[in-house]
Phi, psi and omega in degrees: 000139203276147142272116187300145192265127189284161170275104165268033195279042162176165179234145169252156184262142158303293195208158166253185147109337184276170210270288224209357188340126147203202210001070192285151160205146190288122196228157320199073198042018163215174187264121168278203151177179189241135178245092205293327169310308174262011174075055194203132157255123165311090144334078183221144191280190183265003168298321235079348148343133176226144186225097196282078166285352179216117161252176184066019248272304170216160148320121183283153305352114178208115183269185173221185171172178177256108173267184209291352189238046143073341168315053138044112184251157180206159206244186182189079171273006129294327179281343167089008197231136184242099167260172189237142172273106180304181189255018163276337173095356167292148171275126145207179200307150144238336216221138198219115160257010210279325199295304183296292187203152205268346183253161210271150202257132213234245203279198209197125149202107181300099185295187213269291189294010176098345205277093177279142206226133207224110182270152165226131179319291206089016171217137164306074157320152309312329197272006194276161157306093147014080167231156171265173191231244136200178172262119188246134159263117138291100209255179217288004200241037189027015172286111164223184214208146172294123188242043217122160188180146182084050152251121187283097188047057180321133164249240164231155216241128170244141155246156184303184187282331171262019161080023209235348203216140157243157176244145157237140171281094162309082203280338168261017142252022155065053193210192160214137177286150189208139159208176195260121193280119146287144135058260189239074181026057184234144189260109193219172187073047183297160185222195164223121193274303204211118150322147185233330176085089184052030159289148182245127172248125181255265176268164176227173191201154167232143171282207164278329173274021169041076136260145186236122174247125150227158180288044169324081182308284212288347167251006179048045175233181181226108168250133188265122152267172174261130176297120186126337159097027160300128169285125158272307184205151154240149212224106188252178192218143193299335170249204164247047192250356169326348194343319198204168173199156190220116185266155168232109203070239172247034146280122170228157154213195215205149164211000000 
C-alpha cells in the first residue's frame, strides 16, 4: 500500500514568546516542549492554552520523554544528570552520568520497556574542537552504560513501536542512523536508515507509516522521509527555528 502524504495546508503558529522551544513532545493531548531561554517546560494544548509544568526546569540541555508509568524523565545535560518527575511534580536523580563523559548530554528518548537512551555530543559545543559522540541506556533501574559511540553530532532519536529499531539523527553527518535493539537494550547492526543529501537533521518523530520528520535548521525547513531516503514532503519555514518536530498521529509540528 503507497504511503500517504498528511494534510499539511498550511503551517500555522501556536504560541509566541518563546525564548528557545525545543525537544516538543505530543503528550497526553497536548504538546510539551523546553523552553530552554527561560528555564521552563511547557505545556500547550492545540488551542494556545498554555502551561509552565516545571520552572528552573534543568541544566541546558534539557530534553524530555516519558517512562511507561506516566513519570517524566528530563535530561539536565551539563550536570551529567537524568532526572525523574514524581507523579507528585517532585524532581529526583534517576540517573547519575558524569561517569560516562564530561560533555554535555544532549537528546532523551524512551522505549516500551522503560529503557532511555541518552546522546552526548563529545564536544564542547560550539566553540570545542570536532569529536564524535555516543549513546548511553539508562535501563528503569538507573542503572547506565554506553551501548554506542562515533556519532557525529547525535540528535534526536526515536524508537519504533515495536521496540526492535532505534533511529538517530546524525545532525553532521547529515544523515539519519538505525541499529538494532536487544533484549537487554544494548544496540548493534549499526546503518545508514537515510541519506539525507545535504539535509541537517536535528529532532525527529516517526510517524504512523514509520516516516521519519526532521527538523532541519540551516535549511530552515521541516522534511518527512522514508528509510532509503525518499523525501515525501517538505514543510519550509521563514526562519531558521526548525530545531525539532513532534508528531501527533500524522499532525506534526516544529518548533
Amino acid at each position: 500500500m503507497p504511503l500517504k502524504e498528511p494534510s499539511v495546508p498550511n503551517v500555522q503558529i501556536l504560541m509566541t514568546g518563546l525564548m528557545l522551544g525545543e525537544s516538543p513532545r505530543w503528550h497526553e493531548d497536548r504538546l510539551w516542549f523546553s523552553d530552554w531561554g527561560a528555564q521552563e517546560l511547557v505545556a500547550v494544548d492545540l488551542t494556545g492554552k498554555r502551561e509552565v509544568m516545571v520552572r528552573r526546569v534543568a541544566t541546558l540541555p534539557s530534553c524530555i520523554d516519558w517512562l511507561p508509568d506516566g513519570r517524566l524523565l528530563i535530561v539536565s545535560g551539563r550536570n551529567g544528570l537524568l532526572l525523574r518527575r514524581e507523579l507528585d511534580r517532585s524532581l529526583v536523580t534517576h540517573a547519575d552520568l558524569t561517569r560516562l563523559s564530561d560533555h554535555a548530554w544532549n537528546e532523551i528518548v524512551v522505549d516500551g520497556r522503560g529503557n532511555a537512551y541518552i546522546n552526548n555530543i563529545g564536544f564542547d559545543f560550539p566553540d570545542g574542537e570536532f569529536a564524535t559522540g555516543i549513546i548511553a541506556l539508562v535501563t528503569p533501574d538507573g542503572s547506565a552504560r554506553q551501548v554506542a559511540d562515533g556519532v557525529a553530532f547525535p540528535n534526536g532519536m526515536v524508537v519504533t513501536p515495536d521496540n526492535a529499531t532505534l533511529i538517530l539523527a546524525e545532525s553532521y553527518g547529515k544523515r539519519l542512523t538505525a541499529f538494532d535493539i536487544a533484549a537487554d537494550g544494548s544496540l548493534s547492526n549499526r546503518r545508514v536508515w537515510a541519506d539525507l543529501d545535504g539535509g541537517y537533521p536535528d529532532g525527529i518523530c516517526l510517524d504512523v507509516e514509520n516516516a521519519v520528520w526532521y527538523g532541519d535548521v540551516p535549511n530552515k525547513r521541516c522534511v518527512r522521509v522514508l528509510e532509503g531516503g525518499e523525501v515525501l514532503q517538505t514543510i519550509d519555514l521563514t526562519a531558521a527555528a526548525s530545531l525539532a518536530c513532534s508528531g501527533a498521529w500524522t499532525t506534526e509540528h516544529c518548533s
